[in-house]
Backbone and ligand atoms as CSV (ligand in chain L), in Angstrom:
chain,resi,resn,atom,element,x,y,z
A,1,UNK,N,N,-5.570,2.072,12.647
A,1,UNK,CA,C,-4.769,3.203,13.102
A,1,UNK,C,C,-5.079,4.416,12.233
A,2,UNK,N,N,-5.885,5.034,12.884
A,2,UNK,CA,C,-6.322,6.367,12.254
A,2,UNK,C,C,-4.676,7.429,12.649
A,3,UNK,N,N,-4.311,7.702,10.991
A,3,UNK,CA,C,-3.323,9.230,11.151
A,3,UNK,C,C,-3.932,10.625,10.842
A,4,UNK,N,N,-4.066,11.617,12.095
A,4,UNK,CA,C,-4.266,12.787,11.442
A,4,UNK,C,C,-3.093,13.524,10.375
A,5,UNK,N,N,-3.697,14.033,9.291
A,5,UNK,CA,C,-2.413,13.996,8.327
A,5,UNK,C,C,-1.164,15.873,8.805
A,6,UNK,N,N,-2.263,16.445,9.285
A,6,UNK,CA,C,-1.296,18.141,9.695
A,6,UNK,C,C,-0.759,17.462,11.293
A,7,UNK,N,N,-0.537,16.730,11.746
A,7,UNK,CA,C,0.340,16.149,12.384
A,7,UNK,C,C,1.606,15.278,12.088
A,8,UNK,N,N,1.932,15.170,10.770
A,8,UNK,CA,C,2.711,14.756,10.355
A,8,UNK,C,C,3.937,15.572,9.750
A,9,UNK,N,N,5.221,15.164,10.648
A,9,UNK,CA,C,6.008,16.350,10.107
A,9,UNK,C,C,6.682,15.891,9.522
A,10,UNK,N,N,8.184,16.197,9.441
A,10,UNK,CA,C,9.589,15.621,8.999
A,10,UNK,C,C,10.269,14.916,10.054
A,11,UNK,N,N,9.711,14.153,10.654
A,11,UNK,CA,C,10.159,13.361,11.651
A,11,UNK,C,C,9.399,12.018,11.620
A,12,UNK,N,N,10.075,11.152,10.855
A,12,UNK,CA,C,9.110,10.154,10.355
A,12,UNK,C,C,8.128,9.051,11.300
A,13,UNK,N,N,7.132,9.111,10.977
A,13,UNK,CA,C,5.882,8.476,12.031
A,13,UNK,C,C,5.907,7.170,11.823
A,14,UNK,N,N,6.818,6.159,12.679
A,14,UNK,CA,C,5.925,5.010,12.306
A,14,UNK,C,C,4.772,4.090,12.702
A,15,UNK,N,N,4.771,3.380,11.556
A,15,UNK,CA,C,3.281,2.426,11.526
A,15,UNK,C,C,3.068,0.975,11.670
A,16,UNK,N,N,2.687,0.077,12.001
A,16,UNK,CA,C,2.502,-1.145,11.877
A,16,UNK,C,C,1.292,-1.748,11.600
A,17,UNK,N,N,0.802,-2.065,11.420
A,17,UNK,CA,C,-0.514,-3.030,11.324
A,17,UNK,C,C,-0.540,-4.267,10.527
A,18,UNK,N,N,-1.729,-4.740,11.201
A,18,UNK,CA,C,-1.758,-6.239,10.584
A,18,UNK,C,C,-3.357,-6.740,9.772
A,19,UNK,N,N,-2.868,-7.817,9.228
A,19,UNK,CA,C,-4.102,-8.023,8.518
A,19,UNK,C,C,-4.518,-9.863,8.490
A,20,UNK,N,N,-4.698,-10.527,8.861
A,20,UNK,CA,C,-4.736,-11.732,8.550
A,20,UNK,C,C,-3.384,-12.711,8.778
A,21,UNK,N,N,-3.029,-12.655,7.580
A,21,UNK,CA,C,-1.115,-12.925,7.593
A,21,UNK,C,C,-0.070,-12.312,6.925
A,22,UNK,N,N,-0.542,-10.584,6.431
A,22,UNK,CA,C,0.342,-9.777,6.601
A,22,UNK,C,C,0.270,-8.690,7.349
A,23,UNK,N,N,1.721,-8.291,7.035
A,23,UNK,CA,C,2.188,-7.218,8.109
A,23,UNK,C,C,2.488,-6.508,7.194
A,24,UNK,N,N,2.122,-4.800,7.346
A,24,UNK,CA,C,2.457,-3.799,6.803
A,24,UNK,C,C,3.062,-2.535,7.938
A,25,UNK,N,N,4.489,-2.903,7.936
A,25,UNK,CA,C,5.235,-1.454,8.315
A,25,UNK,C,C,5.740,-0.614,7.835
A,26,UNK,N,N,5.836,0.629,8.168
A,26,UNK,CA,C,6.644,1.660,7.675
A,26,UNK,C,C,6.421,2.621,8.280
A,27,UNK,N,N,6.346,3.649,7.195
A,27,UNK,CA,C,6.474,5.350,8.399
A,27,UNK,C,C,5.653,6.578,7.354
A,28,UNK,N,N,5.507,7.542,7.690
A,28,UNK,CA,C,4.696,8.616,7.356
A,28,UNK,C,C,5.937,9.522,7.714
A,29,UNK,N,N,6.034,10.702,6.076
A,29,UNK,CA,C,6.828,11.784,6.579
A,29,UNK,C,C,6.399,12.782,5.979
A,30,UNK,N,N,6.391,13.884,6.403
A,30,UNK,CA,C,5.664,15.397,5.477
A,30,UNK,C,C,7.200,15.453,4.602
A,31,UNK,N,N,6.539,15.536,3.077
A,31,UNK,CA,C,6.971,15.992,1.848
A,31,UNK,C,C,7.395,17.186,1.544
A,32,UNK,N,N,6.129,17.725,1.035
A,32,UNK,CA,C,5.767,19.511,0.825
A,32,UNK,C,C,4.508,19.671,0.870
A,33,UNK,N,N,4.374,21.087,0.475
A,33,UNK,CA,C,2.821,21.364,-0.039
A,33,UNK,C,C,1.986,20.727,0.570
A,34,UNK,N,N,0.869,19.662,0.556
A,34,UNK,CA,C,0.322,19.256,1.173
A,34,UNK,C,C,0.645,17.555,1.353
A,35,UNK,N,N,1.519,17.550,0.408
A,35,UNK,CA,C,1.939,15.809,0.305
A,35,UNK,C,C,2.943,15.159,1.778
A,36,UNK,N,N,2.146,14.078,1.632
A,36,UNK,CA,C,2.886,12.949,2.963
A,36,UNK,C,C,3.529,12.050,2.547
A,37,UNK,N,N,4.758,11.443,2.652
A,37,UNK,CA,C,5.576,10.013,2.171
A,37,UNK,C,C,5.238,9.482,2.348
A,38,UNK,N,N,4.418,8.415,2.352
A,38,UNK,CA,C,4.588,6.912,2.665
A,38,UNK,C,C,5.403,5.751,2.195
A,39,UNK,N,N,6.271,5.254,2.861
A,39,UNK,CA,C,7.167,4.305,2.620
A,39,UNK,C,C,6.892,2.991,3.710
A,40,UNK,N,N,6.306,2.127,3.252
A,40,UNK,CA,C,6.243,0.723,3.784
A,40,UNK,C,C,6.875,-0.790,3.039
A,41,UNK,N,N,6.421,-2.066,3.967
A,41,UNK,CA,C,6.986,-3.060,3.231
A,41,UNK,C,C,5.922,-3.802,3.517
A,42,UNK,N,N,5.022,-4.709,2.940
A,42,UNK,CA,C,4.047,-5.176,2.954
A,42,UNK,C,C,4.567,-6.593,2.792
A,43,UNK,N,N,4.586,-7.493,3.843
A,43,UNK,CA,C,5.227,-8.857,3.874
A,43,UNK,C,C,4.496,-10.022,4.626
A,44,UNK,N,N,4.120,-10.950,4.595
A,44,UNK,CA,C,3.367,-12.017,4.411
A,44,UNK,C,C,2.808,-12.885,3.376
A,45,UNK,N,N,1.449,-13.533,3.310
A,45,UNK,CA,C,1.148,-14.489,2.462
A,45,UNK,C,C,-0.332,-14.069,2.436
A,46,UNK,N,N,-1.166,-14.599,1.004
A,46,UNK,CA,C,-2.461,-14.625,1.052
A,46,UNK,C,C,-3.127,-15.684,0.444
A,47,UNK,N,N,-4.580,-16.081,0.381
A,47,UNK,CA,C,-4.518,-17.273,-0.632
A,47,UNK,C,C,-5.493,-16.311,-1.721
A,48,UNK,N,N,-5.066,-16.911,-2.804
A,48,UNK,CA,C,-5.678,-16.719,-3.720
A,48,UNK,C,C,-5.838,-17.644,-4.910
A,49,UNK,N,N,-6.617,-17.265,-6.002
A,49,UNK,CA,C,-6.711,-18.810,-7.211
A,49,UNK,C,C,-6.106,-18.335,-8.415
A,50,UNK,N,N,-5.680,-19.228,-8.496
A,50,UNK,CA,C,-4.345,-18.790,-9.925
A,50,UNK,C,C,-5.226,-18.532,-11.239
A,51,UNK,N,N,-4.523,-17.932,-11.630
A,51,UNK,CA,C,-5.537,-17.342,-13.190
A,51,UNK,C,C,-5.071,-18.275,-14.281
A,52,UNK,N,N,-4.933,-19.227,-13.814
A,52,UNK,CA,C,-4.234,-20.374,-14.910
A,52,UNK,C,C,-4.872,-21.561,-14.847
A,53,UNK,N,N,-5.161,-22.164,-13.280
A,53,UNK,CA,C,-5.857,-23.437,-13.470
A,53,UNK,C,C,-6.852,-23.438,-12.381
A,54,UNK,N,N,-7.111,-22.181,-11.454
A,54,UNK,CA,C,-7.751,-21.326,-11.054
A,54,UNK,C,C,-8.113,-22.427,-9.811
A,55,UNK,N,N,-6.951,-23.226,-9.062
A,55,UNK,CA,C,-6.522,-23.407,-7.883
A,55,UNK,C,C,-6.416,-22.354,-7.116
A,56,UNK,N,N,-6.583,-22.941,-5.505
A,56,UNK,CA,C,-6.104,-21.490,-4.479
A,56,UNK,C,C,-4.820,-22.035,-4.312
A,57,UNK,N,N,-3.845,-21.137,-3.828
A,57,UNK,CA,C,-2.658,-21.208,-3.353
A,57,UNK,C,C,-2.147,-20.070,-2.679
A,58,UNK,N,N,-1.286,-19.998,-1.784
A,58,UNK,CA,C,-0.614,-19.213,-0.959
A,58,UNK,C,C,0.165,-18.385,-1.855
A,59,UNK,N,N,0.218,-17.001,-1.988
A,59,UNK,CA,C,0.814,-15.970,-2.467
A,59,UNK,C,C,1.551,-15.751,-1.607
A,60,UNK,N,N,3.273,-15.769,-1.495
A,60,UNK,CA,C,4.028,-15.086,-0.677
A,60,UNK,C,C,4.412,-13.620,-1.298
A,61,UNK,N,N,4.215,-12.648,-0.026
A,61,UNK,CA,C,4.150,-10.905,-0.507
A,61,UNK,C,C,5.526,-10.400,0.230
A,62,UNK,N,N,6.134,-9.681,-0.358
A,62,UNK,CA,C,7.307,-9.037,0.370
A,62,UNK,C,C,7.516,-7.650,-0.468
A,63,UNK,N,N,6.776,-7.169,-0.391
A,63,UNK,CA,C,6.916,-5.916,-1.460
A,63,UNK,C,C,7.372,-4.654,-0.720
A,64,UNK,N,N,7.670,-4.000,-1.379
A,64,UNK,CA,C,8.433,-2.315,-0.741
A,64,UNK,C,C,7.416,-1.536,-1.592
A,65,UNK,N,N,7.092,-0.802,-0.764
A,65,UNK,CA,C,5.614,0.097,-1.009
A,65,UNK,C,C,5.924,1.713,-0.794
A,66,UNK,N,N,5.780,2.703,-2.293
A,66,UNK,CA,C,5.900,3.911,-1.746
A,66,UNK,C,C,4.857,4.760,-2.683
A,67,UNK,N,N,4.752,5.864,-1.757
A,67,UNK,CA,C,3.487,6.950,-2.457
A,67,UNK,C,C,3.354,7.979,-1.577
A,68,UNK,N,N,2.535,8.956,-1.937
A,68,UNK,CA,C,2.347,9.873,-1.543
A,68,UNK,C,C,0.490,10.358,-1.136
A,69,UNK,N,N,0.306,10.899,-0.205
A,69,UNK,CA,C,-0.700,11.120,0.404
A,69,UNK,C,C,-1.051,12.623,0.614
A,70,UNK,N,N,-2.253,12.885,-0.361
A,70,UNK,CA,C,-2.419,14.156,-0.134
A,70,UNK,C,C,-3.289,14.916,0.636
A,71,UNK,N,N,-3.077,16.121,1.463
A,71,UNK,CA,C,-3.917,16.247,2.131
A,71,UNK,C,C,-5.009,17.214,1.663
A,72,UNK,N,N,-6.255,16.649,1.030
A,72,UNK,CA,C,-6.880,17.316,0.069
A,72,UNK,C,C,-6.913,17.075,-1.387
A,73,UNK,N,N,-7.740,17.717,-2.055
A,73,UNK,CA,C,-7.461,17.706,-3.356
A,73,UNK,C,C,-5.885,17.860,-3.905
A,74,UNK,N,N,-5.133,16.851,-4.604
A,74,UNK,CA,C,-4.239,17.576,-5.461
A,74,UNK,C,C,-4.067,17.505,-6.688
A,75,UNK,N,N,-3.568,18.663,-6.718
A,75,UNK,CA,C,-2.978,19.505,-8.209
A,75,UNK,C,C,-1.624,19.249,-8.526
A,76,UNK,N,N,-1.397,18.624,-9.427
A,76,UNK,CA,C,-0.115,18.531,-9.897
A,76,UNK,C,C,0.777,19.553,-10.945
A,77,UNK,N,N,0.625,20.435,-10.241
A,77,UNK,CA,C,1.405,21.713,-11.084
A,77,UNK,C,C,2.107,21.987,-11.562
A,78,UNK,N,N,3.411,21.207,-11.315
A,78,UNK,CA,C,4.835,20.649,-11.782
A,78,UNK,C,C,4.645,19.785,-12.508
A,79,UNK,N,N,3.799,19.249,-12.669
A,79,UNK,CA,C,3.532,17.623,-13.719
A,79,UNK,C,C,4.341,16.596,-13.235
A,80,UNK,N,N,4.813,16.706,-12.182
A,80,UNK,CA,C,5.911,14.963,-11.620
A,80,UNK,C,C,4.592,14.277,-11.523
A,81,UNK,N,N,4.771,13.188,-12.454
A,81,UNK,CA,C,3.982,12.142,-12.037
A,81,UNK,C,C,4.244,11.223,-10.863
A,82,UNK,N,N,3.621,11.784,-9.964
A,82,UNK,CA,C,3.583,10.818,-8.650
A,82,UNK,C,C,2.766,9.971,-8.293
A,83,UNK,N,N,2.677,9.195,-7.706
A,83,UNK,CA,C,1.791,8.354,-6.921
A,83,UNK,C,C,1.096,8.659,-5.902
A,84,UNK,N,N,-0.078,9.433,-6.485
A,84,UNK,CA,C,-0.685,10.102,-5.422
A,84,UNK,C,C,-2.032,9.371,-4.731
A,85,UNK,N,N,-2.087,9.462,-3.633
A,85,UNK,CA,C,-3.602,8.789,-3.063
A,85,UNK,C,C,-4.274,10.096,-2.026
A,86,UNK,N,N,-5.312,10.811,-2.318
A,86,UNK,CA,C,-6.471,11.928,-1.490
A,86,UNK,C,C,-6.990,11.812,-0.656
A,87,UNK,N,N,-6.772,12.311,0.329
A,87,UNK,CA,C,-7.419,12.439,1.413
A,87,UNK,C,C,-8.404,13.491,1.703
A,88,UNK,N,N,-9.316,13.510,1.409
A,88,UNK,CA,C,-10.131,14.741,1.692
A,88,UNK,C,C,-10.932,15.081,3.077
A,89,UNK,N,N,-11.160,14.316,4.382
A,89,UNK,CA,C,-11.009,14.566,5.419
A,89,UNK,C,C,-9.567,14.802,6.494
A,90,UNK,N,N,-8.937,14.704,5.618
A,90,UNK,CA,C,-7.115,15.287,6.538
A,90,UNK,C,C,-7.012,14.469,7.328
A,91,UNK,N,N,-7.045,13.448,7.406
A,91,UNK,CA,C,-6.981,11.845,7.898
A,91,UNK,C,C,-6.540,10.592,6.705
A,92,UNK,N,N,-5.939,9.572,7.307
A,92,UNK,CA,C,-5.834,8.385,6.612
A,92,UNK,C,C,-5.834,7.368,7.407
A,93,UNK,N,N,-7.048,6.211,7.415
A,93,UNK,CA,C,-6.422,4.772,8.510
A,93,UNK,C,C,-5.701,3.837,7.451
A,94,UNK,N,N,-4.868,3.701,8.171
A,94,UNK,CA,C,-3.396,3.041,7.939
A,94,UNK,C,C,-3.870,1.387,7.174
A,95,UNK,N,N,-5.155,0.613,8.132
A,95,UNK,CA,C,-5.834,-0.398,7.481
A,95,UNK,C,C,-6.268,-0.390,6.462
A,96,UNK,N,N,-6.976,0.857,5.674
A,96,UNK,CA,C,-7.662,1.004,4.495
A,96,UNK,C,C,-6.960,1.427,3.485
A,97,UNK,N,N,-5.546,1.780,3.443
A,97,UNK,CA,C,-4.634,1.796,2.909
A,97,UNK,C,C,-3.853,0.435,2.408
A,98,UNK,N,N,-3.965,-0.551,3.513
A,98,UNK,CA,C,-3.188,-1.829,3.657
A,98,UNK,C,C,-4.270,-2.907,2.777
A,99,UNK,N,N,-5.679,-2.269,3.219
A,99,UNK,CA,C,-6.662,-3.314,2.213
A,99,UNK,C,C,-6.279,-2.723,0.552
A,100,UNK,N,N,-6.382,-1.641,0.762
A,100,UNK,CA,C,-6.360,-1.282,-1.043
A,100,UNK,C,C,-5.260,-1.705,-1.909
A,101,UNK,N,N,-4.260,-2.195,-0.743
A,101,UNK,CA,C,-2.920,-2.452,-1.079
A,101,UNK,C,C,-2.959,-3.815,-1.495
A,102,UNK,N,N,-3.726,-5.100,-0.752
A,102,UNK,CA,C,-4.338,-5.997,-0.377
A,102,UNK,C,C,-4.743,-6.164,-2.338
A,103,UNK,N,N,-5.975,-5.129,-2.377
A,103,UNK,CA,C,-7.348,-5.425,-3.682
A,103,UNK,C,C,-6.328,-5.566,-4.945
A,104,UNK,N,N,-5.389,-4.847,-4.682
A,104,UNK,CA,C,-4.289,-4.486,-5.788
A,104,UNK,C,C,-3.710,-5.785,-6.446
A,105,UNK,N,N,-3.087,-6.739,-5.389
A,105,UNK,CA,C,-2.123,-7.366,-5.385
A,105,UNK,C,C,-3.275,-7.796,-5.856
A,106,UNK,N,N,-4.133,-8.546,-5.428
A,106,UNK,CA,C,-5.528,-9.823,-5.525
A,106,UNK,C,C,-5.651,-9.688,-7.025
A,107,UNK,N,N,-5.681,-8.320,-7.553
A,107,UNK,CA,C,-5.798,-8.055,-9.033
A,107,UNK,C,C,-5.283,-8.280,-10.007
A,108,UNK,N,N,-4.060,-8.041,-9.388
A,108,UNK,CA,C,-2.955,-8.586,-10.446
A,108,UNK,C,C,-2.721,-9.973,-10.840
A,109,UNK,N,N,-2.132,-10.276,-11.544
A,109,UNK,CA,C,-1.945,-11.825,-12.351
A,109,UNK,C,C,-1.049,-12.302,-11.783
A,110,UNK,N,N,-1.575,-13.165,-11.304
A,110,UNK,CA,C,-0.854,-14.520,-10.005
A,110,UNK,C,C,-1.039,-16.050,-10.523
A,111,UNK,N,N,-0.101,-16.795,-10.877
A,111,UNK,CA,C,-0.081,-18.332,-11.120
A,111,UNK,C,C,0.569,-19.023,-10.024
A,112,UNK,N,N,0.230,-20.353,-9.879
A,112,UNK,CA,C,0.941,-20.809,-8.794
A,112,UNK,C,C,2.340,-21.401,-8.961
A,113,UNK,N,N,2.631,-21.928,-7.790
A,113,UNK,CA,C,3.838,-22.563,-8.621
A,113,UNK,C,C,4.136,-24.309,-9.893
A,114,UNK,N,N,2.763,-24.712,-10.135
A,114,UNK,CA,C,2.733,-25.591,-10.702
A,114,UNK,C,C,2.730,-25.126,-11.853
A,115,UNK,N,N,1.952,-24.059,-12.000
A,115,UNK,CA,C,1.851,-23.309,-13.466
A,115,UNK,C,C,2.877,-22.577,-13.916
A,116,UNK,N,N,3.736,-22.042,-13.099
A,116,UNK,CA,C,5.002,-21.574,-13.173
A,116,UNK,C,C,5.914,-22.722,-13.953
A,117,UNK,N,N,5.813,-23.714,-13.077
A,117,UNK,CA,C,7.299,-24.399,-13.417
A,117,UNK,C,C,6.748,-25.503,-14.960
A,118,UNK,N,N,5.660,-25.435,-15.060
A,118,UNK,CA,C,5.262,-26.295,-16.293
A,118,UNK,C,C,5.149,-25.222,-17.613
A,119,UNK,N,N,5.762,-24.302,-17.748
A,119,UNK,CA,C,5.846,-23.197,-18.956
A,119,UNK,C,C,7.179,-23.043,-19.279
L,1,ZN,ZN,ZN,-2.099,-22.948,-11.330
């Protein structure tokens, strides 16, 4: 789902897409300046191998996901540290957002539950 981003107003856009065995919904809303809301919930499962005994196992995901999308270069002039992600063709697909979201989680430090409950 390709979003053009100067189509996005204050009337929040929503989104769905899917990936395997998650689902990422939410909505798109114009901010300011050139920034877009994004507010989603990224919920399903993935497999991955635990960084402990480096088994695969099912990751259950239910996360609440928010940031901001800029259209263009941005400048943070105010210094709020935000969570910003660039768009420099004034577009965003909604999938390549959901994978990066995806690489993130994969990155982070995940044990399963055997390794969990034996610590
Ligand atoms: Zn393990």
């Amino acid at each position: 789902m390709k979003v053009i981003l100067r189509r996005v107003k204050k009337t929040p856009l929503d989104f769905e897409v899917k990936s395997d065995e998650i689902t990422f919904k939410g909505y798109l809303q114009y901010h300011s300046g050139k920034l877009i809301l994004l507010q989603a919930n990224l919920k399903g499962s993935l497999f991955k191998s635990c960084d402990i005994c480096a088994e695969e196992f099912k990751l259950l995901l239910d996360e609440d996901i928010e940031f901001y999308i800029s259209d263009g270069v941005y400048e943070d002039e105010n210094n709020i540290e935000l969570d910003v992600v660039e768009s420099l063709d004034g577009s965003v697909e909604i999938e390549e957002l959901l994978n990066s979201e995806i690489e993130l989680i994969r990155s982070d430090y995940h044990s399963c539950d055997e390794c969990k409950h034996s610590n």
